[in-house]
DRENPA-3360 file (N, C-alpha, C; in nm, 2 decimals, always signed):
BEGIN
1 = XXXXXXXX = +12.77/-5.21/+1.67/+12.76/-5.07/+1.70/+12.63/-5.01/+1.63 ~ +12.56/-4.93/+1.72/+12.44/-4.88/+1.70/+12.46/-4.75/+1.58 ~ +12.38/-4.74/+1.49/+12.35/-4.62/+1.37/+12.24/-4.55/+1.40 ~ +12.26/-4.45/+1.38/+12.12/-4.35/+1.41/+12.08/-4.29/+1.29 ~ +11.93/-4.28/+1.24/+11.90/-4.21/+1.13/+11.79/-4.11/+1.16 ~ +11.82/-4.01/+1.10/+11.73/-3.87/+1.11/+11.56/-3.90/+1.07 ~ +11.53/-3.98/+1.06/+11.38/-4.02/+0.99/+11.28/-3.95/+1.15 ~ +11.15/-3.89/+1.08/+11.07/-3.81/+1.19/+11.14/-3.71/+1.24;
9 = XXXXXXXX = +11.25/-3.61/+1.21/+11.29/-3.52/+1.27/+11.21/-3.41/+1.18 ~ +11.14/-3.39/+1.08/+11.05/-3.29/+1.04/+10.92/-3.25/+1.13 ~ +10.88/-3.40/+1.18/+10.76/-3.36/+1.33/+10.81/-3.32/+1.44 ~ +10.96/-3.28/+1.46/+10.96/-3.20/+1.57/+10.98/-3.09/+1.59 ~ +10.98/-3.00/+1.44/+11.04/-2.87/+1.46/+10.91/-2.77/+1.42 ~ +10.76/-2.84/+1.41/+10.64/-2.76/+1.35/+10.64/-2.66/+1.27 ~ +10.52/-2.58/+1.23/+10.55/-2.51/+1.10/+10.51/-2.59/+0.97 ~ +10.51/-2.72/+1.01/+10.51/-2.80/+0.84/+10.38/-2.74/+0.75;
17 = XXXXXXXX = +10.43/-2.69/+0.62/+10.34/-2.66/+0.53/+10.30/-2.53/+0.54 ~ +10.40/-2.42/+0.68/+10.34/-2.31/+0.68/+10.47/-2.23/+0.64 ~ +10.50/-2.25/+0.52/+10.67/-2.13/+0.47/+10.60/-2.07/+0.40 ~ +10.69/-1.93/+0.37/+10.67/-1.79/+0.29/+10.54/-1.75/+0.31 ~ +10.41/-1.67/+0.25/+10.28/-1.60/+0.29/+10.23/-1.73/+0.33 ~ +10.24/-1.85/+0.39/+10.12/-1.89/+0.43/+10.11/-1.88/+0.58 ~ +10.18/-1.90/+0.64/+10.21/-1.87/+0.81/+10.11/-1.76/+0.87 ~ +10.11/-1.63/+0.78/+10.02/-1.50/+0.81/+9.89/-1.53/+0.74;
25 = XXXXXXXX = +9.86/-1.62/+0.65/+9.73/-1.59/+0.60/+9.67/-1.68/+0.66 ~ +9.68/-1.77/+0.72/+9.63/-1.91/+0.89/+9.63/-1.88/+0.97 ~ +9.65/-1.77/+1.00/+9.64/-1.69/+1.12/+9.47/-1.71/+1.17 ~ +9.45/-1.77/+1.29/+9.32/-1.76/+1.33/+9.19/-1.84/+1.25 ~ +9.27/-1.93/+1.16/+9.19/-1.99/+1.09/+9.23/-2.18/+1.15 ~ +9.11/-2.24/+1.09/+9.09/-2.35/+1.21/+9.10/-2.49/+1.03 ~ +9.01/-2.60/+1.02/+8.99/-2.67/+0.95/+8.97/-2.65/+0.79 ~ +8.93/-2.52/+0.75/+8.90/-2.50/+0.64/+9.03/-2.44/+0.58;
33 = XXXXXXXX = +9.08/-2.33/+0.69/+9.27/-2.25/+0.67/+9.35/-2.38/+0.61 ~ +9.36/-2.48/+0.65/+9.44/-2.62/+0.69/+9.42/-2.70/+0.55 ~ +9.27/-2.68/+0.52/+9.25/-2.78/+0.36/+9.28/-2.66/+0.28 ~ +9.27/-2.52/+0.30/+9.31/-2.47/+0.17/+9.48/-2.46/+0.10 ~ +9.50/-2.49/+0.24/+9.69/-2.51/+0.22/+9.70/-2.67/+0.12 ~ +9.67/-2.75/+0.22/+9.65/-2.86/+0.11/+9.61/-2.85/+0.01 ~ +9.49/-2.83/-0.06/+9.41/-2.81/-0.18/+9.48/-2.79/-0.27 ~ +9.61/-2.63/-0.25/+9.69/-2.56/-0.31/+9.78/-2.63/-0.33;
41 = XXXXXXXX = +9.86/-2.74/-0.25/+9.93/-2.84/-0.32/+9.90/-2.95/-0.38 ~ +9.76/-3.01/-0.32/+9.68/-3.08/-0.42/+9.68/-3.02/-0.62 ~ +9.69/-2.90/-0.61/+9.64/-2.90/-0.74/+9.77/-2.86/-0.86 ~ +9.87/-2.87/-0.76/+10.00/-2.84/-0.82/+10.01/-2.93/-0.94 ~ +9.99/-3.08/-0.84/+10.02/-3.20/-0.94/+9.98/-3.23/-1.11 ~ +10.07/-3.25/-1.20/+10.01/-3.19/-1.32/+9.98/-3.39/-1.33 ~ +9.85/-3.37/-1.45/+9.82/-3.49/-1.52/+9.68/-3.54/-1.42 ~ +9.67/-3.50/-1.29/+9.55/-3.57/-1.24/+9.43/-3.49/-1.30;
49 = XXXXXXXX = +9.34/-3.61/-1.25/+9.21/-3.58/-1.28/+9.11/-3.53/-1.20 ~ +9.01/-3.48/-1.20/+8.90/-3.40/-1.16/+8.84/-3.51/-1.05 ~ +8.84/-3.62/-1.08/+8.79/-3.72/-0.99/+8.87/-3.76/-0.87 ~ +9.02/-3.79/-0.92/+9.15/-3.83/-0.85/+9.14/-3.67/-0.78 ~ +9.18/-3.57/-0.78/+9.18/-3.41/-0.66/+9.09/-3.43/-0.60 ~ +8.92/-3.50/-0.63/+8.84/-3.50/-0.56/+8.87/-3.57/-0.43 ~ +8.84/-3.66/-0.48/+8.87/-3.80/-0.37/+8.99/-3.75/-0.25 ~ +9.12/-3.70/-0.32/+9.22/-3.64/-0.25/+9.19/-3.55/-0.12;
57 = XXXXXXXX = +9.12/-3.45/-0.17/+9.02/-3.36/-0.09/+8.98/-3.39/+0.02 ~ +8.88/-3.49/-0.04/+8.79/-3.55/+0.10/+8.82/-3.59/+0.20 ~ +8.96/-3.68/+0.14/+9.01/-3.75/+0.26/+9.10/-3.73/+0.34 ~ +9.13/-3.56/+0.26/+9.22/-3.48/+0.35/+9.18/-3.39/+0.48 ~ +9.02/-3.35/+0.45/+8.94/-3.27/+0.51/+8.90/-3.41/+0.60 ~ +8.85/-3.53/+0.58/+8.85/-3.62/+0.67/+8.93/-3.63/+0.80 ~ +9.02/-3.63/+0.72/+9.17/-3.63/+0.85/+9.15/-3.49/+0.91 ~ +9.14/-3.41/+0.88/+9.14/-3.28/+0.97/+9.02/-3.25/+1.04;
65 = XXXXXXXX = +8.96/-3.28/+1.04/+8.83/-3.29/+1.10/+8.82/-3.39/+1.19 ~ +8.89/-3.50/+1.18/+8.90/-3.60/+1.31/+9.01/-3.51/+1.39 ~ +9.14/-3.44/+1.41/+9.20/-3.37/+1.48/+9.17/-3.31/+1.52 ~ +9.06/-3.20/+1.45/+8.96/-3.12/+1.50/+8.89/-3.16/+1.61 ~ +8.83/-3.29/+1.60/+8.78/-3.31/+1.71/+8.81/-3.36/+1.83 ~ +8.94/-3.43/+1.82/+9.03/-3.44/+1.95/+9.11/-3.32/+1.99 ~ +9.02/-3.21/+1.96/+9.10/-3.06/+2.03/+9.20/-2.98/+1.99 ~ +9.26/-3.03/+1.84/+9.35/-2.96/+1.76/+9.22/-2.83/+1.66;
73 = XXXXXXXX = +9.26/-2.71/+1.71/+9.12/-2.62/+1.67/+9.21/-2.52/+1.57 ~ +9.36/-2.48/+1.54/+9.41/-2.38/+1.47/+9.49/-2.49/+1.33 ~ +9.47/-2.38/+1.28/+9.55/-2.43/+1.07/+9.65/-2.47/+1.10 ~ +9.74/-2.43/+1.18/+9.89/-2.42/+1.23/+9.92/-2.60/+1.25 ~ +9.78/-2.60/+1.41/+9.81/-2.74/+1.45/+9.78/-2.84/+1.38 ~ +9.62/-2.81/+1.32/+9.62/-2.92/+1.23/+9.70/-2.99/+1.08 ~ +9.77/-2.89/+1.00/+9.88/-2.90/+0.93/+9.97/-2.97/+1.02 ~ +10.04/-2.97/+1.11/+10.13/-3.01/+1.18/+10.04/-3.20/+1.18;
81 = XXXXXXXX = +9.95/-3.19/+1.22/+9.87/-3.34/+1.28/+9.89/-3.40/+1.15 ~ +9.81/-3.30/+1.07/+9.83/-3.42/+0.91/+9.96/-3.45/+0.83 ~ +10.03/-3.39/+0.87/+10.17/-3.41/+0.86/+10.23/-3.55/+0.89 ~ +10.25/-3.54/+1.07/+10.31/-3.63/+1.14/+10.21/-3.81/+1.11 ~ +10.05/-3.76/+1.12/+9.96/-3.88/+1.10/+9.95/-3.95/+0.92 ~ +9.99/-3.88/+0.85/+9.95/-3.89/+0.75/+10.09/-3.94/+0.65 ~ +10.16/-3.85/+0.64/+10.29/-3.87/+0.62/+10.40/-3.94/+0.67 ~ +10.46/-3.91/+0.79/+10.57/-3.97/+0.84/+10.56/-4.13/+0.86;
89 = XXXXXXXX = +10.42/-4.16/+0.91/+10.44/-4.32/+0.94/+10.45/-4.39/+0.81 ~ +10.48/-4.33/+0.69/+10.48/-4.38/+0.51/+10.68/-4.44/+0.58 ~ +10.75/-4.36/+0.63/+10.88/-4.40/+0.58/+10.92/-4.36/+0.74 ~ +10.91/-4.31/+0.85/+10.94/-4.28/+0.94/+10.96/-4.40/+1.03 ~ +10.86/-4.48/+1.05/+10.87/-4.63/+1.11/+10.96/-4.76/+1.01 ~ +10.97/-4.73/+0.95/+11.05/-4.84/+0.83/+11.19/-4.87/+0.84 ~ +11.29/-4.77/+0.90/+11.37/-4.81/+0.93/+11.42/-4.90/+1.01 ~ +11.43/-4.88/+1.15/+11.44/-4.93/+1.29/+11.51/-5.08/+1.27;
97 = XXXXXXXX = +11.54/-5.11/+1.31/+11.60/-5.29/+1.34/+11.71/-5.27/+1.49 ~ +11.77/-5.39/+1.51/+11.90/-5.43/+1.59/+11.96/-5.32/+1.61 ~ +12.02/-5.29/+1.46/+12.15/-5.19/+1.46/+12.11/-5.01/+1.40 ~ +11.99/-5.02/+1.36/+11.94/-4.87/+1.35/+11.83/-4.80/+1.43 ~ +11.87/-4.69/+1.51/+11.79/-4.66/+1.56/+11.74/-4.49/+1.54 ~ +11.59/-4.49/+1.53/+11.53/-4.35/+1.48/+11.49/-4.27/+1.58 ~ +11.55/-4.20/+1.68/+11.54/-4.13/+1.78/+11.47/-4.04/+1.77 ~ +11.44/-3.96/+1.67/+11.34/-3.86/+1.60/+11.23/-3.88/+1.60;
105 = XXXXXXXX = +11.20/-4.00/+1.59/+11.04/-4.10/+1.63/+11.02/-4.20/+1.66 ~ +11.07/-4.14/+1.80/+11.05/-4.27/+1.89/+10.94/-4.23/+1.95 ~ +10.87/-4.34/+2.05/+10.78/-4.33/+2.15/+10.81/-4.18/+2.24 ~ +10.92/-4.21/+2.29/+10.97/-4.12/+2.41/+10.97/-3.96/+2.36 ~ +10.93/-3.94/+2.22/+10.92/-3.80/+2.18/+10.81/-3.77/+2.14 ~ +10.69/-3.91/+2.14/+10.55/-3.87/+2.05/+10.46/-3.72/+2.18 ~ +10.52/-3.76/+2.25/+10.42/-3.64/+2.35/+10.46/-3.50/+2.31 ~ +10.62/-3.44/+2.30/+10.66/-3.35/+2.26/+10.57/-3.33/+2.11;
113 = XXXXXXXX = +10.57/-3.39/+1.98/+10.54/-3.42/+1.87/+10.41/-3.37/+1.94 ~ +10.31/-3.43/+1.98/+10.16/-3.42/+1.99/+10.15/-3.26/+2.03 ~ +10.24/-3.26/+2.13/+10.19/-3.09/+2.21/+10.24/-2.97/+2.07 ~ +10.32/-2.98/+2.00/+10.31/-2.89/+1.87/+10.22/-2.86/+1.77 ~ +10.09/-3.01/+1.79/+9.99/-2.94/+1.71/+9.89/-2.81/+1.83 ~ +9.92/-2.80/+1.90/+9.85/-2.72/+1.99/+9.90/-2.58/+2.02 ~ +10.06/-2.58/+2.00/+10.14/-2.48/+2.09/+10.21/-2.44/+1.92 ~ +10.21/-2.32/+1.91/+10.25/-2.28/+1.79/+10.45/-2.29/+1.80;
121 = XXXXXXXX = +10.48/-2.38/+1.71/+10.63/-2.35/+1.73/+10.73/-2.30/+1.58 ~ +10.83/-2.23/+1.65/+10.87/-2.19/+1.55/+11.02/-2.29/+1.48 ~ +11.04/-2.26/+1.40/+11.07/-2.35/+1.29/+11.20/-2.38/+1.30 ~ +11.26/-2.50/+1.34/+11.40/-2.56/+1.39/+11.41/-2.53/+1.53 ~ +11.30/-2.48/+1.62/+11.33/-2.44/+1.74/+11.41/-2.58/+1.82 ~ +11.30/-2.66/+1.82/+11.38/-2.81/+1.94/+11.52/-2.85/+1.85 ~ +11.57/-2.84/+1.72/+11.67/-2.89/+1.70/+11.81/-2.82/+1.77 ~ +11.76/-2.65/+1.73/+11.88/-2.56/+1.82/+11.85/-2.57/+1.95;
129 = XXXXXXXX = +11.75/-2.60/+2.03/+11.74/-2.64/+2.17/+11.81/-2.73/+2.18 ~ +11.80/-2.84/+2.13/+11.96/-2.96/+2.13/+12.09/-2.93/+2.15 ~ +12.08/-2.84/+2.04/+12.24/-2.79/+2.03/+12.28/-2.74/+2.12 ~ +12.16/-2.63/+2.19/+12.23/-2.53/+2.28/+12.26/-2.61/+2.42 ~ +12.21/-2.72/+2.43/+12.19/-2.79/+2.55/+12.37/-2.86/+2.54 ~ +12.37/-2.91/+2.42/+12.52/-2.97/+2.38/+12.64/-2.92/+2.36 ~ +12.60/-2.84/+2.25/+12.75/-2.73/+2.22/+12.69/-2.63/+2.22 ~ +12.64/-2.55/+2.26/+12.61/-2.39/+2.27/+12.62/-2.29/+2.17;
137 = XXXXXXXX = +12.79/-2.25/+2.14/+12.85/-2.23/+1.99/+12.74/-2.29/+1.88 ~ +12.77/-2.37/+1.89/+12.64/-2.46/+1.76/+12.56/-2.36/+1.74 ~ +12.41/-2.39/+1.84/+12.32/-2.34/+1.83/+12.27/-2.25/+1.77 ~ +12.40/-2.13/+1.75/+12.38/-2.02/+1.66/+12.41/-2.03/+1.50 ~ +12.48/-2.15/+1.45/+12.47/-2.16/+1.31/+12.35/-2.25/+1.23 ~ +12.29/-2.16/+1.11/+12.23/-2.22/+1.07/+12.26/-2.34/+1.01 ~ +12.15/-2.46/+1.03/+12.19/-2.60/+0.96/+12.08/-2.65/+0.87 ~ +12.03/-2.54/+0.81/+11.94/-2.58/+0.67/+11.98/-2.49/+0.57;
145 = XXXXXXXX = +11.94/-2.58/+0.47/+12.04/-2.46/+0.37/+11.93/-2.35/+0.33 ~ +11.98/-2.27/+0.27/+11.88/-2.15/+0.28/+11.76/-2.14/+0.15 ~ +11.67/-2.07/+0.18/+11.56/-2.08/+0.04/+11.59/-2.02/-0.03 ~ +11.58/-2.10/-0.17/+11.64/-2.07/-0.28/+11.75/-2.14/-0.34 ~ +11.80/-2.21/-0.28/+11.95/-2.31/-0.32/+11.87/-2.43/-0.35 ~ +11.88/-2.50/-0.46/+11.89/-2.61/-0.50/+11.98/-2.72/-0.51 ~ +11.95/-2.82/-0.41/+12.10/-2.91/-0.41/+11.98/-3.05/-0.44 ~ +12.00/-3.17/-0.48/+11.99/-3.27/-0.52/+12.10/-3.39/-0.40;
153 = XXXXXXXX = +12.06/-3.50/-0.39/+12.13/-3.59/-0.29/+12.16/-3.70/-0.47 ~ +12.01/-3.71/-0.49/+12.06/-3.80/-0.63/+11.95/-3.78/-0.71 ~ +12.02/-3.84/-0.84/+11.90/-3.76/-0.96/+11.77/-3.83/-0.99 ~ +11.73/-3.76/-1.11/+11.59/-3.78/-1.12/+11.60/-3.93/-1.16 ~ +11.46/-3.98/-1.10/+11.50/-4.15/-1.13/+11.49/-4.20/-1.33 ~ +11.43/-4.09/-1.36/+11.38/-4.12/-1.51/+11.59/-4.12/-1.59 ~ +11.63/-4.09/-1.52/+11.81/-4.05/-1.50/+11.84/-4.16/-1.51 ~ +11.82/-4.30/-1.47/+11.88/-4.39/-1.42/+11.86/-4.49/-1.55;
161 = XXXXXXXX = +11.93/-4.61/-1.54/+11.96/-4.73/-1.67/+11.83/-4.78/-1.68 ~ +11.71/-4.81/-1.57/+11.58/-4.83/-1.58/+11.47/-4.73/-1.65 ~ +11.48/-4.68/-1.68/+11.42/-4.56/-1.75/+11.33/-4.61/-1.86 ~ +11.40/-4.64/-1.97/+11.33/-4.73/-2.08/+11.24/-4.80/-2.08 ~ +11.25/-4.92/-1.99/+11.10/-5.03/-1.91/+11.04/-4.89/-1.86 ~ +11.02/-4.85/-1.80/+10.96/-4.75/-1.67/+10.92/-4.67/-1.77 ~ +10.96/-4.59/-1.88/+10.86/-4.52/-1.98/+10.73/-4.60/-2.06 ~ +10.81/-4.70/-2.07/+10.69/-4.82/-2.13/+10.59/-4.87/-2.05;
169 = XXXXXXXX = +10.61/-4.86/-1.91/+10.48/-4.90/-1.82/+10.42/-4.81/-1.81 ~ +10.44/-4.71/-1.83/+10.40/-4.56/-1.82/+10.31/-4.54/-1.90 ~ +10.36/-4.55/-2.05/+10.30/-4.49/-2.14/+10.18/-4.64/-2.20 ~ +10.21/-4.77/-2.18/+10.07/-4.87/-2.17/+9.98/-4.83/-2.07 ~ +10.01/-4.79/-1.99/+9.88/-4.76/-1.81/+9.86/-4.65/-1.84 ~ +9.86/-4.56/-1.90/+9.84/-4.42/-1.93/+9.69/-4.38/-1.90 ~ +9.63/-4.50/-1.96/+9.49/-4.46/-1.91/+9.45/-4.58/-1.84 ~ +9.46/-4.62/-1.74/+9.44/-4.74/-1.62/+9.37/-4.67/-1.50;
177 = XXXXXXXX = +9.42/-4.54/-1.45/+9.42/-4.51/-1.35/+9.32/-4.40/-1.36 ~ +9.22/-4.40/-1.24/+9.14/-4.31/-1.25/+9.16/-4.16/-1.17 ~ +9.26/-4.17/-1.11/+9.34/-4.07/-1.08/+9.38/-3.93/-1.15 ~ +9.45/-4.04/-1.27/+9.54/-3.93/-1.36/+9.42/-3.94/-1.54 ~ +9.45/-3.84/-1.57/+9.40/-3.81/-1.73/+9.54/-3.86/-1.79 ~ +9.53/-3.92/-1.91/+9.59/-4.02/-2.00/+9.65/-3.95/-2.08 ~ +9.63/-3.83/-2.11/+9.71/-3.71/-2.18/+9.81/-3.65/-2.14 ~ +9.75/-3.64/-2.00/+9.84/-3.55/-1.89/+9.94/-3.64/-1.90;
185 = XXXXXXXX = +9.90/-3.82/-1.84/+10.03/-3.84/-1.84/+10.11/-3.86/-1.93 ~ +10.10/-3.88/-2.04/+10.20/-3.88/-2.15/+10.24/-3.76/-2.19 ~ +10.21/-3.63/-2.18/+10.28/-3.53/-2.21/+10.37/-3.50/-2.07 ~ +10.38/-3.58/-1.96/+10.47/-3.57/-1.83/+10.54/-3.66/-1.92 ~ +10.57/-3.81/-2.00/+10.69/-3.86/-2.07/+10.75/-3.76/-2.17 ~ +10.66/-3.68/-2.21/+10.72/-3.58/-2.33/+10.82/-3.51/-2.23 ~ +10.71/-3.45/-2.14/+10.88/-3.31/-2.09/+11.00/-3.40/-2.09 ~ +10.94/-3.53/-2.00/+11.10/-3.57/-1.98/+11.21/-3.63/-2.08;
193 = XXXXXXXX = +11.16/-3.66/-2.19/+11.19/-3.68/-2.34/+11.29/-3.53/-2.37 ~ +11.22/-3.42/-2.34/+11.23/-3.30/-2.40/+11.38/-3.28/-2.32 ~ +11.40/-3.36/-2.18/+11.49/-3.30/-2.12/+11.46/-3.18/-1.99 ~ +11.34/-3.19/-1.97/+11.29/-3.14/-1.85/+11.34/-3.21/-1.71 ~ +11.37/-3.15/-1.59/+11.42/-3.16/-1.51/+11.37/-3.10/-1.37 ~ +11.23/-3.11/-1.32/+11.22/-3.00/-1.20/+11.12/-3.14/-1.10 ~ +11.08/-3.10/-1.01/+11.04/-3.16/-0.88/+10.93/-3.18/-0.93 ~ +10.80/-3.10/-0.97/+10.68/-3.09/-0.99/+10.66/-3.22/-1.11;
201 = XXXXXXXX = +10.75/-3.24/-1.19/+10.73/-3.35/-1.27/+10.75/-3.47/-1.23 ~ +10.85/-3.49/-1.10/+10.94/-3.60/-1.06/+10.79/-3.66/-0.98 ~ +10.75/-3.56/-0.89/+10.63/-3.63/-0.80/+10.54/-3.65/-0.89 ~ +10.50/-3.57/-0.97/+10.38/-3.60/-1.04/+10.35/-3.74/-1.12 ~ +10.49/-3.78/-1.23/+10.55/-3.88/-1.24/+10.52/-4.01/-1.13 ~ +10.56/-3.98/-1.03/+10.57/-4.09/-0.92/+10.48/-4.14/-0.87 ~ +10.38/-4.02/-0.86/+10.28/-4.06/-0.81/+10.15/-4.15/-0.91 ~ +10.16/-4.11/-1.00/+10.11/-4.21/-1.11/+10.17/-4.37/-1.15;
209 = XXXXXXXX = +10.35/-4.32/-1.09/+10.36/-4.50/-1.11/+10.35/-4.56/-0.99 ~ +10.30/-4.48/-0.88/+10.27/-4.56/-0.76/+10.11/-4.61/-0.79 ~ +10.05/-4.56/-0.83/+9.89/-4.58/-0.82/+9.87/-4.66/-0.91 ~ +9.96/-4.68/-1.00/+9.95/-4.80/-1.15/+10.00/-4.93/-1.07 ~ +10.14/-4.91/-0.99/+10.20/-4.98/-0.97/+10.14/-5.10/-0.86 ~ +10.05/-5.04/-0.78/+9.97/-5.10/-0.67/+9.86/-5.15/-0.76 ~ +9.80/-5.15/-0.86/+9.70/-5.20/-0.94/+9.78/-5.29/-0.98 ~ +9.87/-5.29/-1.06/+9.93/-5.44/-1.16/+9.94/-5.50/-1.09;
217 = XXXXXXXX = +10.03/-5.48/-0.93/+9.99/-5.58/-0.83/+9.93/-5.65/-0.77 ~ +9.81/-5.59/-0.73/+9.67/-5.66/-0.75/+9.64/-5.74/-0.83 ~ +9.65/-5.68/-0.97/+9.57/-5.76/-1.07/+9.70/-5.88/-0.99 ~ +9.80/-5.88/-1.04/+9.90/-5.99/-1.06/+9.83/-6.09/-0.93 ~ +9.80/-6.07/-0.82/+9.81/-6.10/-0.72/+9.67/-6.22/-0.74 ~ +9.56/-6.12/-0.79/+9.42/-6.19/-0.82/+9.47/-6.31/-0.91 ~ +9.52/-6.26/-0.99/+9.55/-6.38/-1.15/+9.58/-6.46/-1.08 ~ +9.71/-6.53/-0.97/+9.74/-6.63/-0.92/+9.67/-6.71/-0.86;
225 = XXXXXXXX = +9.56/-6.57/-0.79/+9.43/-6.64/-0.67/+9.36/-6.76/-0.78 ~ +9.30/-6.71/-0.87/+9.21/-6.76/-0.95/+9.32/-6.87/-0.98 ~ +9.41/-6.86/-1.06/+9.47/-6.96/-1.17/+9.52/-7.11/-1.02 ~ +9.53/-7.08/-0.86/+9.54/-7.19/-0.79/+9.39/-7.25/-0.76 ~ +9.31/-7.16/-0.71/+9.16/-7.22/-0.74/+9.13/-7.30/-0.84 ~ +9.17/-7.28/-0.96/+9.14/-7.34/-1.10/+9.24/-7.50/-1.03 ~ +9.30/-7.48/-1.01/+9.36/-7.64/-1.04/+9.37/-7.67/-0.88 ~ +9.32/-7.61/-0.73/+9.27/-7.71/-0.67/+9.15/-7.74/-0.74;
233 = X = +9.07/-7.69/-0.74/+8.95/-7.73/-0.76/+8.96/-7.87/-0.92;
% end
């Protein structure tokens, strides 16, 4: 029996990255509207560095600027493009096998998905289209929780029985990464020492043991190259 998972159903309801004043202040604005929305999340992240935002920058305005040129011309659409191109294929395609299937991003919906960077849409529109097509009644209840409510699925991972190792890799790589400032990240182990608990730490956090974590693998990866070379040879 077939399973269905909701993965890519955020690329089909557009809007992404345009909630509360940003929606009105994109208005009429093209490639630059689009990176300053980014930028502004870019700079949220606490502990990076001046070099690491840079680099981030570039290659965000990179990406919007190739959309730009295949005919995506409003902030709207191109937020939407770097969304769906940039984001979703990280975890959207990963699922899939025999018995799971991701209907949300499939082939058969990339055209719908494409025409949203173009066509301004509004926010859950194709989901309640579904509904109304199905159960009608539906269509009129909301099915996102509302802004402002904080709910959690599961906790912070610094939460979990791994924690201990994972502060320790943390606080030796502290300064490895040219990304993050070595202060920053250790006063991100303080909050959570301190009992801190919010989102902006959790990613910030994460994203420094992802950038460590892809380097030790490397190295690890190199060490073996060399140490089998060493004894074919």
């Amino acid at each position: 029996m077939a399973r269905f998972n909701g993965h890519g159903g955020e690329a089909l309801h557009g809007g992404e990255y345009l909630g509360g004043s940003w929606r009105e202040r994109l208005l009429d604005r093209g490639v630059e509207g689009a990176l300053d929305r980014i930028v502004a999340m870019v700079k949220v992240a606490r502990g990076t560095s001046d070099a690491g935002r840079e680099r981030t920058i570039e290659s965000v305005r990179t990406r919007l600027e190739f959309g730009q040129s295949v005919g995506i011309d409003t902030a709207h659409g191109l937020l939407n493009y770097f969304y769906s191109a940039e984001r979703m294929p990280l975890w959207a395609g990963s699922s899939p096998n025999r018995s799971l299937i991701t209907p949300y991003y499939s082939s058969g919906l990339l055209h719908h998905i494409a025409r949203t960077f173009t066509e301004e849409t509004d926010f859950e529109r194709f989901h309640a289209e579904i509904l109304q097509s199905l159960i009608p009644a539906w269509s009129r209840i909301p099915f996102y929780r509302p802004s402002g409510v904080v709910r959690r699925a599961s906790r912070f991972f610094w939460e979990n029985f791994d924690w201990s190792a994972m502060r320790s890799f943390v606080l030796e790589r502290a300064d490895f990464s040219e990304n993050f400032e070595a202060d920053g990240v250790r006063s991100l182990v303080e909050d959570v020492e301190a009992g801190t608990r919010s989102k902006p730490l959790e990613v910030s956090l994460s994203r420094f043991l992802w950038d460590v974590s892809v380097d030790a693998t490397l190295e690890d990866i190199n060490g073996r190259v060399s140490k089998a070379r060493s004894i074919s040879n």
